[in-house]
C-alpha positions as a Markdown table, in Angstrom:
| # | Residue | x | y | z |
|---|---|---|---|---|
| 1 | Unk | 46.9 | -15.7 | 80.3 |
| 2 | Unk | 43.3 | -16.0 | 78.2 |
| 3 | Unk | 40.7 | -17.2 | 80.2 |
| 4 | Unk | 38.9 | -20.3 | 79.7 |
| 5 | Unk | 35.6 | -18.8 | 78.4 |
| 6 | Unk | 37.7 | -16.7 | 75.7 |
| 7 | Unk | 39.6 | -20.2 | 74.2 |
| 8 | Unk | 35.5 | -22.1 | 74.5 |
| 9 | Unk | 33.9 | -19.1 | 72.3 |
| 10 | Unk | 36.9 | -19.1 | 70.1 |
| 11 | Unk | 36.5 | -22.7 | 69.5 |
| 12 | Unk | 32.9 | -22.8 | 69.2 |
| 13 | Unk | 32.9 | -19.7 | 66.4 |
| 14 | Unk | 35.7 | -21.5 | 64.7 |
| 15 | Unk | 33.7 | -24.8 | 65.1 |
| 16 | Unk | 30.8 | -23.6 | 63.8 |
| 17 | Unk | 32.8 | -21.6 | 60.7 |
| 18 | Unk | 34.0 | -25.1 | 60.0 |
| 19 | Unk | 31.1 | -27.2 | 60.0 |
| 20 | Unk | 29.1 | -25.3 | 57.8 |
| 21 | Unk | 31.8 | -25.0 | 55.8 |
| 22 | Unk | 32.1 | -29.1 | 55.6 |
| 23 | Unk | 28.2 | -29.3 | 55.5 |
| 24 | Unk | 28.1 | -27.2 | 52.0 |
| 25 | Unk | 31.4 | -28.4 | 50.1 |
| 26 | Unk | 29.3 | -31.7 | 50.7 |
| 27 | Unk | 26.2 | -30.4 | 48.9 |
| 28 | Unk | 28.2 | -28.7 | 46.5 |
| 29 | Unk | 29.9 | -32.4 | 45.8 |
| 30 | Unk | 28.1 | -35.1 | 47.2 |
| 31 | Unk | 30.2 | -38.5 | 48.5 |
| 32 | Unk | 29.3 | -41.1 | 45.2 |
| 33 | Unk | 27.5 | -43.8 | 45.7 |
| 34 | Unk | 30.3 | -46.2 | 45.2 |
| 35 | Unk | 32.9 | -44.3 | 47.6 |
| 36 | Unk | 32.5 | -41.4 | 50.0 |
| 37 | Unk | 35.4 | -39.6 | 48.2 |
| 38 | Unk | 34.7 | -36.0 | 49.8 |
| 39 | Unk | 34.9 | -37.2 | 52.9 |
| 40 | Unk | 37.9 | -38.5 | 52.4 |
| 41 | Unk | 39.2 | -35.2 | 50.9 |
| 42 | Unk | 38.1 | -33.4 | 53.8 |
| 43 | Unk | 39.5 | -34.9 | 56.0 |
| 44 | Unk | 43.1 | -35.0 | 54.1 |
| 45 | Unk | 42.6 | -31.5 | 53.6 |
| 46 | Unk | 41.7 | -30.4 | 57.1 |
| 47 | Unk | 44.9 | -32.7 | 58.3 |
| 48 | Unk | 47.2 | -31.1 | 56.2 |
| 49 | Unk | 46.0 | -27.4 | 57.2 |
| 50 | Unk | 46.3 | -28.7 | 60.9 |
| 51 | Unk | 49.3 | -29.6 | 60.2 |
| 52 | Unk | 50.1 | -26.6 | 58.6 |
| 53 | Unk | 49.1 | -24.3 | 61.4 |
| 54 | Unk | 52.4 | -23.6 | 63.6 |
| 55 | Unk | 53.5 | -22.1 | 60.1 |
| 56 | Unk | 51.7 | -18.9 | 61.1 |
| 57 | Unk | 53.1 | -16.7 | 63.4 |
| 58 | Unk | 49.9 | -15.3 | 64.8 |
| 59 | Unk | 48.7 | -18.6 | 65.0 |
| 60 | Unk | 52.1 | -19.3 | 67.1 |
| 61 | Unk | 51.7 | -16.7 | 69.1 |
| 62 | Unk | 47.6 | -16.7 | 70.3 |
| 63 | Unk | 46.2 | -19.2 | 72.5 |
| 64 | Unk | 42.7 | -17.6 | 70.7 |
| 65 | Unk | 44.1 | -18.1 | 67.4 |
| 66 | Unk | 45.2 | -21.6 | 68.1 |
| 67 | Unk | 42.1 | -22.9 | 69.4 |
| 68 | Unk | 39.5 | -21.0 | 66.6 |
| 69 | Unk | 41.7 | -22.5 | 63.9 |
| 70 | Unk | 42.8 | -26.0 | 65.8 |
| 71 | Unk | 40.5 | -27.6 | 67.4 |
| 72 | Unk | 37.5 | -25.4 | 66.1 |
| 73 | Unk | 37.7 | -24.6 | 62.4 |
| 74 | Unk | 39.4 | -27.7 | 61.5 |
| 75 | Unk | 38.3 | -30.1 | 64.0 |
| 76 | Unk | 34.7 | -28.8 | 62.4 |
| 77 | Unk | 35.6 | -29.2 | 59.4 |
| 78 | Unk | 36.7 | -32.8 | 59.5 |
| 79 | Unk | 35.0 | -35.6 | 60.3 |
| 80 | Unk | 35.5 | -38.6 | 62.4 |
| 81 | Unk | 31.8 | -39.5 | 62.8 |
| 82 | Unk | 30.8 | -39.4 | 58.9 |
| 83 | Unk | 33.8 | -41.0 | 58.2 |
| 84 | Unk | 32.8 | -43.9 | 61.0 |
| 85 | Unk | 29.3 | -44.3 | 59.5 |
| 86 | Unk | 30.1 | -44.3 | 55.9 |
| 87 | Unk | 32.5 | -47.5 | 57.0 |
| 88 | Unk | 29.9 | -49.1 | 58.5 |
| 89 | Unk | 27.6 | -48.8 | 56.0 |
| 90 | Unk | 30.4 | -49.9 | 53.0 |
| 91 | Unk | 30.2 | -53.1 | 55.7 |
| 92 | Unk | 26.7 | -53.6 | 55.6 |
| 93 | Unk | 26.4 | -53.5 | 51.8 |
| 94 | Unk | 28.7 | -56.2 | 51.9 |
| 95 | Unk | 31.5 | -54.1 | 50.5 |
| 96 | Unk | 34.3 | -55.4 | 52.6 |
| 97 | Unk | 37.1 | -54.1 | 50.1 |
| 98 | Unk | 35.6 | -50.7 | 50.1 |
| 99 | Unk | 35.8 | -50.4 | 53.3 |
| 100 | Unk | 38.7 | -51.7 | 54.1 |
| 101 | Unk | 40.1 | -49.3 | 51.5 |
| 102 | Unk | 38.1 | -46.3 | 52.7 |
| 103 | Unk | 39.5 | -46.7 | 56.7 |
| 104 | Unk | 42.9 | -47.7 | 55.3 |
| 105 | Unk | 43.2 | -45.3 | 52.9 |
| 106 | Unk | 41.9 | -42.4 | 54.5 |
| 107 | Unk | 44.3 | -43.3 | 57.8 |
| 108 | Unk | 47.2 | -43.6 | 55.4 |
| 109 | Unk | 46.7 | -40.1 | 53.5 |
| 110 | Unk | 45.6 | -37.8 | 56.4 |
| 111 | Unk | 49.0 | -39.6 | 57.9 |
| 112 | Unk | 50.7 | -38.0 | 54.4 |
| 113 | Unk | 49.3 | -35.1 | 54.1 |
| 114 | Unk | 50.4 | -34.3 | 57.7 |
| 115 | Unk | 54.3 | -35.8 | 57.3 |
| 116 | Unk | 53.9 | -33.7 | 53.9 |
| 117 | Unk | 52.9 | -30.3 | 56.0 |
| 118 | Unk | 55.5 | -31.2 | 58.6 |
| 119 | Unk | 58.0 | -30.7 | 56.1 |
| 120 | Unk | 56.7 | -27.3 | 54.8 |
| 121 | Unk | 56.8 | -26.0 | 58.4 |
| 122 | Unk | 59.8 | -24.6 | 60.4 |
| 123 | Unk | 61.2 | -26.8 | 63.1 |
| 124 | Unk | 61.8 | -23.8 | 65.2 |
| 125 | Unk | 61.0 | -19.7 | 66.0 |
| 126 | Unk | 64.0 | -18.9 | 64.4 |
| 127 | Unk | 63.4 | -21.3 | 61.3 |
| 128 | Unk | 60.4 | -19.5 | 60.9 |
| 129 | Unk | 61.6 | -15.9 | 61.3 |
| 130 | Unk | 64.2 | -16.9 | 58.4 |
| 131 | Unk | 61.7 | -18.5 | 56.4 |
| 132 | Unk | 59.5 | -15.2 | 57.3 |
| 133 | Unk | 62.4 | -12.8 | 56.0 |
| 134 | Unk | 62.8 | -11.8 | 59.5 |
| 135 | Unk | 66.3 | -10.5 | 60.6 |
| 136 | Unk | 66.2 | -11.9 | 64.4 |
């Protein structure tokens, strides 16, 4: 069993891995004026890795693993919070179809982008030994 203070560090290193990570992709490319379009793709990204996790067997088989890459990298990497205030503020410039388009369309492709992960990844252990080349 890992202990509780093992899984917290492990999030909290992955956390912080991701959030800088986030916090320079969005000074390398800034959301536009008109639409925060790296939000969006970072969040669409980070749902499909999440997704895409129980692919990895190590990942499958680590509690510590899990919870760096889960919950820490990628839930530091996305962002509910940015993607709340940049709604509101499309709403307070008045720019209702923006934002209608921005909370619709971000919902509908992180929902995607995880059905579309789904599909990559085995449905079971022994799906993904085969798909590993493993002989179990």
């Amino acid at each position: 069993m890992t202990s509780p203070v093992r899984l917290t560090l492990a999030v909290a290193a992955g956390g912080a891995i991701g959030a800088v990570a986030r916090y320079l992709l969005g000074e390398w490319v800034p959301d536009g004026a008109t639409f925060p379009w790296t939000t969006l793709t970072i969040n669409v990204v980070g749902s499909f890795l999440l997704a895409l996790l129980p692919v990895l067997a190590f990942v499958r088989r680590s509690p510590i693993w899990t919870a760096a890459l889960g919950p820490g990298l990628l839930g530091g990497f996305t962002t509910l919070s940015t993607y709340a205030e940049q709604s509101r503020s499309l709403l307070a410039d008045d720019r209702l179809g923006a934002a209608a388009g921005y909370v619709g369309g971000t919902l509908a492709a992180c929902l995607v982008a995880v059905v579309l992960a789904s599909l990559l990844t085995p449905r079971s252990e022994q799906d993904a030994l085969a798909a590993a080349g493993g002989d179990e």
